[in-house]
mmCIF file of the N, C-alpha and C atoms, coordinates in Angstrom:
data_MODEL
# 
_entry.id   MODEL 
# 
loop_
_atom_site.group_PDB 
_atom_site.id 
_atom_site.type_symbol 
_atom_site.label_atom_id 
_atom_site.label_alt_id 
_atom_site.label_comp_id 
_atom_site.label_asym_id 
_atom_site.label_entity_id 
_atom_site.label_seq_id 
_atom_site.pdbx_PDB_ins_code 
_atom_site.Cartn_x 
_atom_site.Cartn_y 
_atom_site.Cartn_z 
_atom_site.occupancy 
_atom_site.B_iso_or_equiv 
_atom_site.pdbx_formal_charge 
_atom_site.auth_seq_id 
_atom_site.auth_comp_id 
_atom_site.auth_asym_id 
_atom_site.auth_atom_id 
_atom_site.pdbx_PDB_model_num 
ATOM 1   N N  . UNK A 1 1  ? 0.819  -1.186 0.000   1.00 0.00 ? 1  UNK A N  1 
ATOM 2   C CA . UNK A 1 1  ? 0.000  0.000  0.000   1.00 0.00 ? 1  UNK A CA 1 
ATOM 3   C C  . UNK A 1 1  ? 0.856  1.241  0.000   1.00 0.00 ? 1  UNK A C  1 
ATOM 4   N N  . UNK A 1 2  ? 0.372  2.208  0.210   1.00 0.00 ? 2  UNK A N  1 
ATOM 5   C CA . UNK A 1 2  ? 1.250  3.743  0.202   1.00 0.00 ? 2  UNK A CA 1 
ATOM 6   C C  . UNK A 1 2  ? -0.107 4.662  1.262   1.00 0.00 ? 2  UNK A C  1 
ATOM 7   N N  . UNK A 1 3  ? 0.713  5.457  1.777   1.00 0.00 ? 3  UNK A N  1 
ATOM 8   C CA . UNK A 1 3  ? 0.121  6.538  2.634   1.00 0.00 ? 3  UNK A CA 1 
ATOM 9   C C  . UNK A 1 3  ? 0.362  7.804  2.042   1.00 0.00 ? 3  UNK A C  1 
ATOM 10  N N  . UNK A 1 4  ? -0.048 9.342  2.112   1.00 0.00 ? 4  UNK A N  1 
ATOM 11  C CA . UNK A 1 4  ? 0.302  10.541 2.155   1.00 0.00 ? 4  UNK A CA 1 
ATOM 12  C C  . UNK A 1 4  ? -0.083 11.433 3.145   1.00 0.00 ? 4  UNK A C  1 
ATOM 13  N N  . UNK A 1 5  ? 1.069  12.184 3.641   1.00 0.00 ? 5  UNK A N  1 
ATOM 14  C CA . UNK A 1 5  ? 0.490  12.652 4.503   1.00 0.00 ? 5  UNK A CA 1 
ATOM 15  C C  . UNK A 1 5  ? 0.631  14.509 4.155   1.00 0.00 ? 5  UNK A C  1 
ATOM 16  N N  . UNK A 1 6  ? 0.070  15.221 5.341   1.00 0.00 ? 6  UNK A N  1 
ATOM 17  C CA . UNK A 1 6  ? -0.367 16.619 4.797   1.00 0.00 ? 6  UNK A CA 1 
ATOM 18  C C  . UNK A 1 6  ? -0.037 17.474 6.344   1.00 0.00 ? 6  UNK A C  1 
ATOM 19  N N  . UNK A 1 7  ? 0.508  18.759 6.393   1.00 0.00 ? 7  UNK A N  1 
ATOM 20  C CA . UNK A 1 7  ? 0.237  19.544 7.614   1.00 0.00 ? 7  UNK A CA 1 
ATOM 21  C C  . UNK A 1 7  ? -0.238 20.541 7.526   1.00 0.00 ? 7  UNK A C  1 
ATOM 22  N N  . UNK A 1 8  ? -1.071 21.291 7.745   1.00 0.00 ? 8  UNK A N  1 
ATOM 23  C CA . UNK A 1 8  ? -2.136 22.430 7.074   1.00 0.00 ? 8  UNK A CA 1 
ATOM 24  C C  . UNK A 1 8  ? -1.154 23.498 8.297   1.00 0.00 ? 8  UNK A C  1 
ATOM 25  N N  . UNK A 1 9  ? -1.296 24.816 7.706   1.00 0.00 ? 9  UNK A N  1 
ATOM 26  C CA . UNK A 1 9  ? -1.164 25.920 8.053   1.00 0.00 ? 9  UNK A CA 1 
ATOM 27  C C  . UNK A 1 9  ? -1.288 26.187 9.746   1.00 0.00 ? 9  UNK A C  1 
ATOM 28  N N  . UNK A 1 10 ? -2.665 25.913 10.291  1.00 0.00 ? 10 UNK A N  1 
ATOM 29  C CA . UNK A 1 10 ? -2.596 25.601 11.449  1.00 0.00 ? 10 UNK A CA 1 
ATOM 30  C C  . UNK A 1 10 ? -2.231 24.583 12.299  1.00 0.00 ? 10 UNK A C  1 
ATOM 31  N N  . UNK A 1 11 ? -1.434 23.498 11.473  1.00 0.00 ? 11 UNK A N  1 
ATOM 32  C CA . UNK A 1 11 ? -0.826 22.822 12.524  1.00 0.00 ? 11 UNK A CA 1 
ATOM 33  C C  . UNK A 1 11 ? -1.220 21.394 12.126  1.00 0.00 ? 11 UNK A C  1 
ATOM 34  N N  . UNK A 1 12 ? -2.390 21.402 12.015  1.00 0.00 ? 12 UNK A N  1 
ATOM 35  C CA . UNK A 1 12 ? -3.542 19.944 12.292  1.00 0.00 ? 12 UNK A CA 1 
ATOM 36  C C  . UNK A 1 12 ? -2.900 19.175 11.013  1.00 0.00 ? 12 UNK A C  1 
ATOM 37  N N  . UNK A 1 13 ? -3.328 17.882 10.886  1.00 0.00 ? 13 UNK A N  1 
ATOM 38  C CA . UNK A 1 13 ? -2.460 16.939 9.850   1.00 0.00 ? 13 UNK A CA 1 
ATOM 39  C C  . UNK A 1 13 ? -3.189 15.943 9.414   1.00 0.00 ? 13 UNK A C  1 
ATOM 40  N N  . UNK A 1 14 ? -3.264 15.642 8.001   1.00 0.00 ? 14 UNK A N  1 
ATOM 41  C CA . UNK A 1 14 ? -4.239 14.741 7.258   1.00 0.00 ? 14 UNK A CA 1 
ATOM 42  C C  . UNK A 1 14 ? -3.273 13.557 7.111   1.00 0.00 ? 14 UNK A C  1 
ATOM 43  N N  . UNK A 1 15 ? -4.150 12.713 7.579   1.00 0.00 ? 15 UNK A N  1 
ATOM 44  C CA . UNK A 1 15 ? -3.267 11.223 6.647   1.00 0.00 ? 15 UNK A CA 1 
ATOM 45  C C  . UNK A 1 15 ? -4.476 10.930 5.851   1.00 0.00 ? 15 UNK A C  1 
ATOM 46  N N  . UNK A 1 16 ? -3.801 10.052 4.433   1.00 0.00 ? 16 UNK A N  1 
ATOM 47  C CA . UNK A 1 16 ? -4.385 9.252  3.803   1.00 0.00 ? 16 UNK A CA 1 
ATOM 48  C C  . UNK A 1 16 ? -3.480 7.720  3.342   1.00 0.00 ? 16 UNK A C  1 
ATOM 49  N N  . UNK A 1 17 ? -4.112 6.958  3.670   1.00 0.00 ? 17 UNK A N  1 
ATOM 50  C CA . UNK A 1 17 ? -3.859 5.255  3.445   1.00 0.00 ? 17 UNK A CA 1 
ATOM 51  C C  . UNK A 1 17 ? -4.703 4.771  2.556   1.00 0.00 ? 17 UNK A C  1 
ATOM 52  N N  . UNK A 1 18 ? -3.881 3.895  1.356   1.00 0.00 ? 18 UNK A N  1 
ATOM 53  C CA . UNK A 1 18 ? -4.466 2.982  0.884   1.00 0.00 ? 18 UNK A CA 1 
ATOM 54  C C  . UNK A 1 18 ? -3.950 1.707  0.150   1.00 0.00 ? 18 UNK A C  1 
ATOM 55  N N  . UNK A 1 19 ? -4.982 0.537  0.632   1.00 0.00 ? 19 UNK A N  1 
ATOM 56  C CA . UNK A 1 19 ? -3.837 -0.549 0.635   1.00 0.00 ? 19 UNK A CA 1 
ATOM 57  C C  . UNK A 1 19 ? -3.852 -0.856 -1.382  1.00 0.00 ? 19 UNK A C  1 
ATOM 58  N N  . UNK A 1 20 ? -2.627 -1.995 -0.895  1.00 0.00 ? 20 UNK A N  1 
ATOM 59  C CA . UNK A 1 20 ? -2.644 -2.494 -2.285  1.00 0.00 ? 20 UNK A CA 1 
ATOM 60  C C  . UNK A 1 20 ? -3.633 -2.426 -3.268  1.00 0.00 ? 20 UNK A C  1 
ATOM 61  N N  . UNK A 1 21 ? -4.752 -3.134 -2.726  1.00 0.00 ? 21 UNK A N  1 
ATOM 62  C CA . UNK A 1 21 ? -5.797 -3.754 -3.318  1.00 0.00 ? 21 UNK A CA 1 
ATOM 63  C C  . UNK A 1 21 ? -6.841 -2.166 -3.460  1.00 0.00 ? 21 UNK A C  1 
ATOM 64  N N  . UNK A 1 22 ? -7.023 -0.924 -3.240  1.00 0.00 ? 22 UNK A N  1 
ATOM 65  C CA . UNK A 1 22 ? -7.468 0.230  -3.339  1.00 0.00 ? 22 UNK A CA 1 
ATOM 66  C C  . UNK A 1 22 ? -6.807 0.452  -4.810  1.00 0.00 ? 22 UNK A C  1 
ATOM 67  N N  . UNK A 1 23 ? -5.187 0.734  -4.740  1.00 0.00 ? 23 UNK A N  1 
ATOM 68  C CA . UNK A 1 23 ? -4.313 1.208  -5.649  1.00 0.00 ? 23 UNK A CA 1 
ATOM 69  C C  . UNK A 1 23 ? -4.859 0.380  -6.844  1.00 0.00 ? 23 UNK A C  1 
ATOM 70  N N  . UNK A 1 24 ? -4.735 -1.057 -7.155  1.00 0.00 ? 24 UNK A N  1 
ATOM 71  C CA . UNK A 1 24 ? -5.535 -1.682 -8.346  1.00 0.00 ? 24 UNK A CA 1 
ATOM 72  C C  . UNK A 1 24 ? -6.689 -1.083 -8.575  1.00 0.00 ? 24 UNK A C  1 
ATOM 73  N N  . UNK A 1 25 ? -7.662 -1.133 -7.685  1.00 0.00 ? 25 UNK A N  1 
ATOM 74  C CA . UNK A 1 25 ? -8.829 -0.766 -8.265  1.00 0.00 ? 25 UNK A CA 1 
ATOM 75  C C  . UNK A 1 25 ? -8.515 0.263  -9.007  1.00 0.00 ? 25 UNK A C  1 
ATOM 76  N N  . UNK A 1 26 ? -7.761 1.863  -8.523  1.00 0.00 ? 26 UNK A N  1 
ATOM 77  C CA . UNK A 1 26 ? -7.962 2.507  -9.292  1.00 0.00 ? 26 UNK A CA 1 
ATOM 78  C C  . UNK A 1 26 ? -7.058 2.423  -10.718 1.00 0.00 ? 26 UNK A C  1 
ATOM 79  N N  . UNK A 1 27 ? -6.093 1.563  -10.199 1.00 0.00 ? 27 UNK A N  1 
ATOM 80  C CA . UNK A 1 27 ? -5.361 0.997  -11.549 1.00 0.00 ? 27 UNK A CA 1 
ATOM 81  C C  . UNK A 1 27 ? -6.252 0.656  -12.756 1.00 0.00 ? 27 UNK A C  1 
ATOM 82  N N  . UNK A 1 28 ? -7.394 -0.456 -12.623 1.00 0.00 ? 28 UNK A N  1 
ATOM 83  C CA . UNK A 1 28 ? -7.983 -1.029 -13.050 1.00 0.00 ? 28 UNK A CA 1 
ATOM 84  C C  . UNK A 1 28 ? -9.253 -0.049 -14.025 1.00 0.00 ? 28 UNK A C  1 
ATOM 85  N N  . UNK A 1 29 ? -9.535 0.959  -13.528 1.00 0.00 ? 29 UNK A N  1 
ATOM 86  C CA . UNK A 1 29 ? -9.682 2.092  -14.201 1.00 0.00 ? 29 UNK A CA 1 
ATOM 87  C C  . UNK A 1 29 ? -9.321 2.732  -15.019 1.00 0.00 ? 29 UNK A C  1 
ATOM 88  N N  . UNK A 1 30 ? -8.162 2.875  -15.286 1.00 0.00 ? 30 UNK A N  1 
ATOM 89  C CA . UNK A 1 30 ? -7.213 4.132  -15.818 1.00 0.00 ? 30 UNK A CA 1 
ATOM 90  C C  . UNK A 1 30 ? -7.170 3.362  -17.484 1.00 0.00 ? 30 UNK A C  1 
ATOM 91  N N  . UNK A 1 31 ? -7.088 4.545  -18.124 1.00 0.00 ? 31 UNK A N  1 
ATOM 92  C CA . UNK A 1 31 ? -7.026 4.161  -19.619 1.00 0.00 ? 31 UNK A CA 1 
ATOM 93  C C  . UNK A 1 31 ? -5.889 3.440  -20.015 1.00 0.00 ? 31 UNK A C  1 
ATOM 94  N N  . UNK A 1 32 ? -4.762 3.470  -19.463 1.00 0.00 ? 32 UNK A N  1 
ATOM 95  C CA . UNK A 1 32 ? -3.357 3.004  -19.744 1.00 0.00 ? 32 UNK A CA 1 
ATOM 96  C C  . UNK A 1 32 ? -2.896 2.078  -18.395 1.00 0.00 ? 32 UNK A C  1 
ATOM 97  N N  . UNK A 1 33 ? -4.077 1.193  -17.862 1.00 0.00 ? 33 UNK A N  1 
ATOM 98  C CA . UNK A 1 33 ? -3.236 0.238  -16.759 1.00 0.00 ? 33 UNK A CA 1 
ATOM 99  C C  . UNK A 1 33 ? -2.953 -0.572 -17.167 1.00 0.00 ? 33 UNK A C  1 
ATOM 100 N N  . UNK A 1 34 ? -2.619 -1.497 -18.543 1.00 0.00 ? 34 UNK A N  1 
ATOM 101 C CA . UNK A 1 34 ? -1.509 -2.125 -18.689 1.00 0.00 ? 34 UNK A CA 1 
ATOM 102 C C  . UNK A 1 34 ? -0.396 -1.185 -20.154 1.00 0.00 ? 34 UNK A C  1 
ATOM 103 N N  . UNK A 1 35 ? -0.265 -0.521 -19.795 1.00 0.00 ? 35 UNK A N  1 
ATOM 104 C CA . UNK A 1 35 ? 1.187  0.322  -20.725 1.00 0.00 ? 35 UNK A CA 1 
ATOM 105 C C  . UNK A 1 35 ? 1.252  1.529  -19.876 1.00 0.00 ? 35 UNK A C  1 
ATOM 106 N N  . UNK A 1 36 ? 2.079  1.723  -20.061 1.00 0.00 ? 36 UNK A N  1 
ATOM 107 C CA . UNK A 1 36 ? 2.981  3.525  -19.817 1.00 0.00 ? 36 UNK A CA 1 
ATOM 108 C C  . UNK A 1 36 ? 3.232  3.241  -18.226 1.00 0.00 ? 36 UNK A C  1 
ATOM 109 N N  . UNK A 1 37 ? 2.991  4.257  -17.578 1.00 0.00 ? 37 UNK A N  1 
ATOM 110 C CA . UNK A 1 37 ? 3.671  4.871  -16.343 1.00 0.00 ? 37 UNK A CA 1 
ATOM 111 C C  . UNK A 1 37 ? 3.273  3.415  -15.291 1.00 0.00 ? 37 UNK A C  1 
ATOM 112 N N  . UNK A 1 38 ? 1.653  2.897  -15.231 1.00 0.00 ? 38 UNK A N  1 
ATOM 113 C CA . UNK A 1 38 ? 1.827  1.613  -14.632 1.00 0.00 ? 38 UNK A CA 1 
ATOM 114 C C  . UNK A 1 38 ? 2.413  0.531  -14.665 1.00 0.00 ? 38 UNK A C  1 
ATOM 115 N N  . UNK A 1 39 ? 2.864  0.305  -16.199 1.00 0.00 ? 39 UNK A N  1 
ATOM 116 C CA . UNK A 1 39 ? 3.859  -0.443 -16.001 1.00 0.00 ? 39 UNK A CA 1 
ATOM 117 C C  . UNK A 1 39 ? 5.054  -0.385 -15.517 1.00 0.00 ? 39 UNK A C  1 
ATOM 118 N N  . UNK A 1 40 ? 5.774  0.638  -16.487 1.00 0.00 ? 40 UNK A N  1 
ATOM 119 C CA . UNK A 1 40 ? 6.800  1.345  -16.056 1.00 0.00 ? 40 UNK A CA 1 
ATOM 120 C C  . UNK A 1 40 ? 7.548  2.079  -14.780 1.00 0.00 ? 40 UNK A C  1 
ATOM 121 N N  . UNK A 1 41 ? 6.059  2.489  -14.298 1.00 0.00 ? 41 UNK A N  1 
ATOM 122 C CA . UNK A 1 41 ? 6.374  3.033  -13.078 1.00 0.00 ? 41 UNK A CA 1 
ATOM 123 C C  . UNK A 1 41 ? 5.568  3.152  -11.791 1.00 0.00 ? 41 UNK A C  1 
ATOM 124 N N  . UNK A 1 42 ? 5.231  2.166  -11.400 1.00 0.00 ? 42 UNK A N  1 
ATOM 125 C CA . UNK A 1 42 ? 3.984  1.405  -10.364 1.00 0.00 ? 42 UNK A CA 1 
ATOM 126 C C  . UNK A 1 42 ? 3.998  2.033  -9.222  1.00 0.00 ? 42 UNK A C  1 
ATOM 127 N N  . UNK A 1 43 ? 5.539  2.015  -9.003  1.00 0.00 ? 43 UNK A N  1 
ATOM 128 C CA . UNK A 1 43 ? 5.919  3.184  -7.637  1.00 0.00 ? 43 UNK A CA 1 
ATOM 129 C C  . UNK A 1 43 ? 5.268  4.415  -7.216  1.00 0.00 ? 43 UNK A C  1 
ATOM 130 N N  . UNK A 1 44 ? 5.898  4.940  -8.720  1.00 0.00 ? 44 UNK A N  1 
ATOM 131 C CA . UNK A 1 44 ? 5.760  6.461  -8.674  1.00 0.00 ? 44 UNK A CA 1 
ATOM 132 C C  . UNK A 1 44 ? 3.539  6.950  -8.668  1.00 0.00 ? 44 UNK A C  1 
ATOM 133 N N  . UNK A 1 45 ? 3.118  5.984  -9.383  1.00 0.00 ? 45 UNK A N  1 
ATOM 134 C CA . UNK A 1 45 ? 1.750  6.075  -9.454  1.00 0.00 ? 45 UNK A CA 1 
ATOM 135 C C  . UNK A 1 45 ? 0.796  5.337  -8.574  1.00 0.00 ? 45 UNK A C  1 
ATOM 136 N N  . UNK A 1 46 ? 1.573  4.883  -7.551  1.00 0.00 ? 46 UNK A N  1 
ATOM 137 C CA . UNK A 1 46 ? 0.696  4.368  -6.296  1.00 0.00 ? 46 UNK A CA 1 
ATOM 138 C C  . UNK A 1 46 ? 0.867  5.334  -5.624  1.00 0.00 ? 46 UNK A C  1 
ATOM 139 N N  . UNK A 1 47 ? 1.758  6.424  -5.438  1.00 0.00 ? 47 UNK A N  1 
ATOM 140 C CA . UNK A 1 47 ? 1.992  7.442  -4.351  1.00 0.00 ? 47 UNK A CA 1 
ATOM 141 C C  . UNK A 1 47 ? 1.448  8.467  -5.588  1.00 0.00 ? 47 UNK A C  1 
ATOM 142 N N  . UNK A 1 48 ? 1.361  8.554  -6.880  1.00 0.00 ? 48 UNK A N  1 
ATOM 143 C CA . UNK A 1 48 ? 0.392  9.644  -7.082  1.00 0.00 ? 48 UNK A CA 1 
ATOM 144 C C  . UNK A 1 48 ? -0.879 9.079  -6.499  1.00 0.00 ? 48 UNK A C  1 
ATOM 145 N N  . UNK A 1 49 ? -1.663 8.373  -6.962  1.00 0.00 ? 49 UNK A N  1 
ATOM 146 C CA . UNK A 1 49 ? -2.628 7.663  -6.670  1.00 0.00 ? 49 UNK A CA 1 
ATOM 147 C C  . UNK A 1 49 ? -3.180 8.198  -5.346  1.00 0.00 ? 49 UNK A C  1 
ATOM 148 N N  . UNK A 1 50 ? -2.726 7.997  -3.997  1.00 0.00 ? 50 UNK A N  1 
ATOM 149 C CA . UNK A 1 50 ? -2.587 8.304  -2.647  1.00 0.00 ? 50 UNK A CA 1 
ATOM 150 C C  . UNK A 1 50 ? -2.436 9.898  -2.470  1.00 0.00 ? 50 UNK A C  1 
ATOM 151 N N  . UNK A 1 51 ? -1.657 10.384 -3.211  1.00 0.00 ? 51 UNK A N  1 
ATOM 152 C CA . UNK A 1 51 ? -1.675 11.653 -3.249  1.00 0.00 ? 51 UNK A CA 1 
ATOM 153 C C  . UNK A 1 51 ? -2.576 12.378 -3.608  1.00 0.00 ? 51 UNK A C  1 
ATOM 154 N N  . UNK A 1 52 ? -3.399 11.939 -4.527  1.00 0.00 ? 52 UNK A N  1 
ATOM 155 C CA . UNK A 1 52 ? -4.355 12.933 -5.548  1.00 0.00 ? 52 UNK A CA 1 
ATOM 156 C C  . UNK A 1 52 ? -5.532 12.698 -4.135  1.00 0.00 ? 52 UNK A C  1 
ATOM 157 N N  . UNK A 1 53 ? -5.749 11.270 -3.974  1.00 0.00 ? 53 UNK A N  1 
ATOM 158 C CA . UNK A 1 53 ? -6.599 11.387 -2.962  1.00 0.00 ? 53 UNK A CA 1 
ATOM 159 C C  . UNK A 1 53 ? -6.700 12.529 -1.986  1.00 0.00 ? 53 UNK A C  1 
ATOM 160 N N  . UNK A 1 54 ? -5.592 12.287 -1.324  1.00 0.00 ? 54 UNK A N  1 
ATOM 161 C CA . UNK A 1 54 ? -5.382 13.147 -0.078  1.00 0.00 ? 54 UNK A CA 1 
ATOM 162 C C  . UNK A 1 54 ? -5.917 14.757 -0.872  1.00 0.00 ? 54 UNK A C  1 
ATOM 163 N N  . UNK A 1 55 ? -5.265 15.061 -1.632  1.00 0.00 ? 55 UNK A N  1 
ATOM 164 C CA . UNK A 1 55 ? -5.353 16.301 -2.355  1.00 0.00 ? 55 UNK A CA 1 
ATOM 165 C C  . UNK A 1 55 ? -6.798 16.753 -2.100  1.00 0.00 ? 55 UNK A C  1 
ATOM 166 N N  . UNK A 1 56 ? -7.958 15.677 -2.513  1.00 0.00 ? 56 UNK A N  1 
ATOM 167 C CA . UNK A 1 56 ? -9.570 16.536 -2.403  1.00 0.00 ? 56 UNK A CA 1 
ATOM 168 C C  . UNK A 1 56 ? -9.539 16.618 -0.702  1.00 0.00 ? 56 UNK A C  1 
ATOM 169 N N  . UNK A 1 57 ? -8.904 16.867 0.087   1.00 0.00 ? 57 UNK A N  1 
ATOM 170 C CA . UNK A 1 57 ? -9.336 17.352 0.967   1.00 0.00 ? 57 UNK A CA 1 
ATOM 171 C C  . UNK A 1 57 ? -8.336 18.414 1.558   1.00 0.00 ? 57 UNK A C  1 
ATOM 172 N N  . UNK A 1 58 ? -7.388 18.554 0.894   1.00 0.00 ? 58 UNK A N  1 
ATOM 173 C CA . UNK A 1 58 ? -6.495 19.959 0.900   1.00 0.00 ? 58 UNK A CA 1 
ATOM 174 C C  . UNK A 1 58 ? -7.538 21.278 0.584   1.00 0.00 ? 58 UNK A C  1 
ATOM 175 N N  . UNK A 1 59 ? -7.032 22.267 1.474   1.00 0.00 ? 59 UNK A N  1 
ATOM 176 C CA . UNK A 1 59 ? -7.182 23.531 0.773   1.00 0.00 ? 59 UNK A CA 1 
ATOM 177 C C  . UNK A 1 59 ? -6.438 24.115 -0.499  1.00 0.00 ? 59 UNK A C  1 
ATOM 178 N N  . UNK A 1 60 ? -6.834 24.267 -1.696  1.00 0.00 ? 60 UNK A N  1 
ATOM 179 C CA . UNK A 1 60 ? -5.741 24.374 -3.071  1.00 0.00 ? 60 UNK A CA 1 
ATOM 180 C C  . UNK A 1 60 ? -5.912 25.792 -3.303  1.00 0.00 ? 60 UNK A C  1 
ATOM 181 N N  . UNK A 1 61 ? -4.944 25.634 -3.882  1.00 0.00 ? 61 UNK A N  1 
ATOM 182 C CA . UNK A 1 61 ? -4.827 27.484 -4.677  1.00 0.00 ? 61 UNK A CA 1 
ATOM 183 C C  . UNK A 1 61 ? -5.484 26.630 -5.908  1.00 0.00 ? 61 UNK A C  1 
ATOM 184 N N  . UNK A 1 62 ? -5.836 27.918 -6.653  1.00 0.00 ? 62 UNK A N  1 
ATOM 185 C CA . UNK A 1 62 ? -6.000 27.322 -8.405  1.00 0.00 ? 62 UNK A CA 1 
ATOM 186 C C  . UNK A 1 62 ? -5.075 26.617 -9.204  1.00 0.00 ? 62 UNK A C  1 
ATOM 187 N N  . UNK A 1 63 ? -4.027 27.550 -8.523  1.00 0.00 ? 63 UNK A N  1 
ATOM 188 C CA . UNK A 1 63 ? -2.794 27.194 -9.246  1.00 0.00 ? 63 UNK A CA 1 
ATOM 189 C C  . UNK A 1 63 ? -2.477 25.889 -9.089  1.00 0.00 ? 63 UNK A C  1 
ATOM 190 N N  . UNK A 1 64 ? -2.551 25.029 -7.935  1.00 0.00 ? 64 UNK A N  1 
ATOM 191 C CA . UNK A 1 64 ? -1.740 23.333 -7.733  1.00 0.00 ? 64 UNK A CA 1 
ATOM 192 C C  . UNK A 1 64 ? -3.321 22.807 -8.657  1.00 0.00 ? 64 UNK A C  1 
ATOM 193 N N  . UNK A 1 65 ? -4.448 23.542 -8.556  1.00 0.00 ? 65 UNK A N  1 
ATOM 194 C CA . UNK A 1 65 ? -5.288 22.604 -8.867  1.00 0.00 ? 65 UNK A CA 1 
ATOM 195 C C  . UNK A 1 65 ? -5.433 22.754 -10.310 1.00 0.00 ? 65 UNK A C  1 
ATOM 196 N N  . UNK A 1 66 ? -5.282 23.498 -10.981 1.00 0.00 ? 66 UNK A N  1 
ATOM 197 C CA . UNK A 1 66 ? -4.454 23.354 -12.809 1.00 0.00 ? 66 UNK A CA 1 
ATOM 198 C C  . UNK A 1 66 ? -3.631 22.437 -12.809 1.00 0.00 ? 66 UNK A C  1 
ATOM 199 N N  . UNK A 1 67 ? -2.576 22.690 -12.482 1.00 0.00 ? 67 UNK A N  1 
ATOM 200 C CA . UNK A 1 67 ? -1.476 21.473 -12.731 1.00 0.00 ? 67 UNK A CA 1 
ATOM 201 C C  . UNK A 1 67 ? -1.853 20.137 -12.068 1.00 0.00 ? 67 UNK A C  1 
ATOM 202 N N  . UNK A 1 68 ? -3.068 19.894 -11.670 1.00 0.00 ? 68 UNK A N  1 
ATOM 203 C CA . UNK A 1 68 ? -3.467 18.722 -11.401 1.00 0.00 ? 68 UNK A CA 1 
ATOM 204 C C  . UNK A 1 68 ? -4.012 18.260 -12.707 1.00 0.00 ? 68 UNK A C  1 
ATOM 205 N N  . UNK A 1 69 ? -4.904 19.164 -13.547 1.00 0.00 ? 69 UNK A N  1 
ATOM 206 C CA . UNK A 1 69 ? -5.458 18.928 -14.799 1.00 0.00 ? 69 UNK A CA 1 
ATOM 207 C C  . UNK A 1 69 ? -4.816 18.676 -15.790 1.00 0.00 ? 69 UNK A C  1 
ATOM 208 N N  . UNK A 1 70 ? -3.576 19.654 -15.782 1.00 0.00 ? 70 UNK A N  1 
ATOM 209 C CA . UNK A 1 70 ? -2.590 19.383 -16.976 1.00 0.00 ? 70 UNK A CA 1 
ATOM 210 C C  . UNK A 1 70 ? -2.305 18.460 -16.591 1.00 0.00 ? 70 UNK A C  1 
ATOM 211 N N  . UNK A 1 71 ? -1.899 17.809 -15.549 1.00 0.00 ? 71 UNK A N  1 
ATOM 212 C CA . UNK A 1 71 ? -1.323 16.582 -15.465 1.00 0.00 ? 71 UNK A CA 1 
ATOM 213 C C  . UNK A 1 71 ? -1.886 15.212 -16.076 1.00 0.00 ? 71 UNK A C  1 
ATOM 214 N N  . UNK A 1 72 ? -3.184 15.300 -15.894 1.00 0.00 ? 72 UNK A N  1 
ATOM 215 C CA . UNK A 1 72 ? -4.422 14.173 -16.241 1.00 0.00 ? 72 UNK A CA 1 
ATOM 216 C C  . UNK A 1 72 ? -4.770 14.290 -17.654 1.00 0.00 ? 72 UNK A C  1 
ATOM 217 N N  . UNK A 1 73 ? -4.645 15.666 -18.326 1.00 0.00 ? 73 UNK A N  1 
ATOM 218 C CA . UNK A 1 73 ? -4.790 15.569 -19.847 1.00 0.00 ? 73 UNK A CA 1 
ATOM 219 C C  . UNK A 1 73 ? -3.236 15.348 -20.800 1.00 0.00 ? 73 UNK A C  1 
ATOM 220 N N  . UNK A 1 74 ? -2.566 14.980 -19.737 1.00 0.00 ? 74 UNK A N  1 
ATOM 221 C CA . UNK A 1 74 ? -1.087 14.555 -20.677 1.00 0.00 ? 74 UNK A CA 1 
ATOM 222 C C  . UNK A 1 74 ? -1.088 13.194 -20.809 1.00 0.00 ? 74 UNK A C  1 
ATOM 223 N N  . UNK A 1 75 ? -2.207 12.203 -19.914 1.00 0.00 ? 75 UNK A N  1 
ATOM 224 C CA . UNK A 1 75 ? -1.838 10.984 -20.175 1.00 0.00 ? 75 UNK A CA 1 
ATOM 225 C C  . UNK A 1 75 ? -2.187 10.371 -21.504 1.00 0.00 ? 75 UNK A C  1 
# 
């Protein structure tokens, strides 16, 4: 599995966990889960994966939350 964690401005601190079997599912989704970055790079996209999560419950500027989009229309 993979965790992310978060410390907000005032202090207080988000975790997010999710096991293996979460990370597939959303694997199992994705237009490219068997080629590109899942194959290639399982690591790096289980801790995005975990990350993006955590993310909907961040406070965002516009700005991180664009480059969340560009990010998703490059795949």
């Amino acid at each position: 599995g993979a965790y992310a964690t978060a410390v907000l401005k005032d202090g207080s601190r988000l975790l997010e966990v999710m096991s293996l079997e979460e990370i597939e599912k959303v694997r199992a989704v994705s237009r490219s889960k068997d080629k590109g970055p899942w194959v290639s790079w399982f690591e790096e996209m289980a801790r995005k994966t975990v990350m993006r999560r955590l993310s909907k419950r961040l406070p965002m500027s516009t700005d991180l939350d664009d480059q969340f989009e560009r990010d998703e229309t490059m795949k």
